[in-house]
N, C-alpha and C positions, 0 to 999 in steps of 0.2 A: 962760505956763508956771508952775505949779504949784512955787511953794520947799517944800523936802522936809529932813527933818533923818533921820539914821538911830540909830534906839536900841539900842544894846548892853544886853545883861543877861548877866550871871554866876549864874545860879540855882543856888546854893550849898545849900541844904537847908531842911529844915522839923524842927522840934521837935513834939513832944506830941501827935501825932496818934493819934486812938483806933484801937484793934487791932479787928479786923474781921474777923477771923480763927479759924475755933474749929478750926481742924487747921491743921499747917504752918508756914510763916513766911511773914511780909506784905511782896511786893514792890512798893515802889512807882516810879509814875514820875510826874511832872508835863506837864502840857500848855502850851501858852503862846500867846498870840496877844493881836493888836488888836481891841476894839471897835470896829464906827464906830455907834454910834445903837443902835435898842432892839433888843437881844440875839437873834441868829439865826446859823442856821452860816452863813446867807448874808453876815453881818454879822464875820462871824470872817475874818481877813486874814491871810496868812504863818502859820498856824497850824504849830507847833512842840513837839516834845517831847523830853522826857531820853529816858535808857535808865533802866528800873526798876533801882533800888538791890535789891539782893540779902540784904544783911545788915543795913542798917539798922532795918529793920521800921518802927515808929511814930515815931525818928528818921532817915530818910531825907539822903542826901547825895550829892548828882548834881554839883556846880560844872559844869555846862551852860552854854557859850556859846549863845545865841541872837542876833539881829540884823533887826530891822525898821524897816521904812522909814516915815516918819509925816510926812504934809503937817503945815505949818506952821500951815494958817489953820484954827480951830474946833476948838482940843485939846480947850473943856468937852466935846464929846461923846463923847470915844473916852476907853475904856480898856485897861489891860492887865491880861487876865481869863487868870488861872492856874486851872487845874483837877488837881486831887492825886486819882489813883484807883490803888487796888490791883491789880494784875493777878491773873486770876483765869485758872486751865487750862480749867477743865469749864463756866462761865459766864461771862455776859458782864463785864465788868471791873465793879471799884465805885467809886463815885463818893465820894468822901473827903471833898471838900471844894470850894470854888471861894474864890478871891481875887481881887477886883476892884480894880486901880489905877488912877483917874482921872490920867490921864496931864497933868489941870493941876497936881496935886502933887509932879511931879518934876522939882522946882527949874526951875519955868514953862518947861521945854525948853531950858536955855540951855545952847550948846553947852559942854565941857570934856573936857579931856584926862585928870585922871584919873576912878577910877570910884567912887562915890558907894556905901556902903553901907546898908540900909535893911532894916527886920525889919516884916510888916505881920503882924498878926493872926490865926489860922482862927477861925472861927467855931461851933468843937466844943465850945464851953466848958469846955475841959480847958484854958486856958492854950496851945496849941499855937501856932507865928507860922513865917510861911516868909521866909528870909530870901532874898535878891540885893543884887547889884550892878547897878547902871546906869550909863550917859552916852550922853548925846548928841552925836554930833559933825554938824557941817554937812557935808551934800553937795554937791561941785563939780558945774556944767553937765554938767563930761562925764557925769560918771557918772549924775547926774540921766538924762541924754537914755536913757544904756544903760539903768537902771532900766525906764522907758517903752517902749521898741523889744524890751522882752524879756515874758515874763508877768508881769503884776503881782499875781500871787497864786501863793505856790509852798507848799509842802508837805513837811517832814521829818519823816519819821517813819520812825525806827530796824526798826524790825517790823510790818510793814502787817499783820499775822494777828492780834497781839495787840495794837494800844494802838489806844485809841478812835477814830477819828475826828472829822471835826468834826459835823455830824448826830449823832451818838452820843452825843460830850463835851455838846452842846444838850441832845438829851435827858434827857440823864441828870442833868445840872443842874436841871433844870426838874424832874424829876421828885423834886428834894430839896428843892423850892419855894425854887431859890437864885438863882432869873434871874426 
């Protein structure tokens, strides 16, 4: 049996994100999931997202609980790839940005009760950084066995009409040559 630890994050918001917007005001939301190996939506696990902030525009503030589940053995591979896209009415959403966390730099997995705060970088070279919280806490047998006897890949998303997919969140990454 497979040992498993489960990751909480608090995705608290993003700073200095460029306005992409030339009518309106810029709603955003972020996406969230696991890596396992070289980037596909087949490779995207428990993929998760906020609800688009409303008023924030280019600082965005969601404090989104998320929570996935991450085998123990072979973290160098996986990470936790955030994608930041404006929602758009008449086209399809925009891709803002992506944030990649190799999940060996989050204090090597070690379990803890409280939650660790942490600000990573965008890549817009405007200064922009999206901040969360994280911990890991270990998962009991039992709950281990339910995990497995249930689907191991689930899917939140607040508005299936509007926020990306995972197919979509790929593409749209790849097409900003960010995967």
């Amino acid at each position: 049996m497979e040992r498993t630890k489960k990751l909480e994050i608090i995705l608290e918001s993003a700073t200095g994100l460029k306005d992409v917007r030339t009518t309106g005001r810029m709603r955003v939301y972020a996406t969230g999931a696991i890596s396992e190996g070289a980037f596909s939506a087949a490779s995207l696990t428990s993929m998760q997202a906020t609800e688009a902030d409303t008023t924030g525009e280019t600082n965005p503030v969601w404090n989104t609980k998320m929570s996935f589940t991450v085998p123990e053995t072979d973290p160098l591979h996986r990470e936790l790839v955030f994608g930041l896209f404006c929602q758009r009415s008449l086209l399809e959403d925009k891709c803002l940005d992506v944030v990649r966390v190799p999940l060996s730099t989050l204090s090597a997995g070690k379990p803890s009760v409280a939650f660790t705060e942490v600000s990573y970088p965008i890549s817009n070279g405007r200064g922009g950084k999206l901040n969360f919280y994280y911990r890991f806490q270990d998962v009991s047998a039992d709950h281990h066995s339910a995990i497995h006897s249930s689907s191991t890949v689930t899917r939140v998303w607040p508005d299936h009409r509007t926020l990306a997919g995972p197919a979509l969140v790929v593409r749209l990454l790849q097409s900003r040559s960010l995967v």
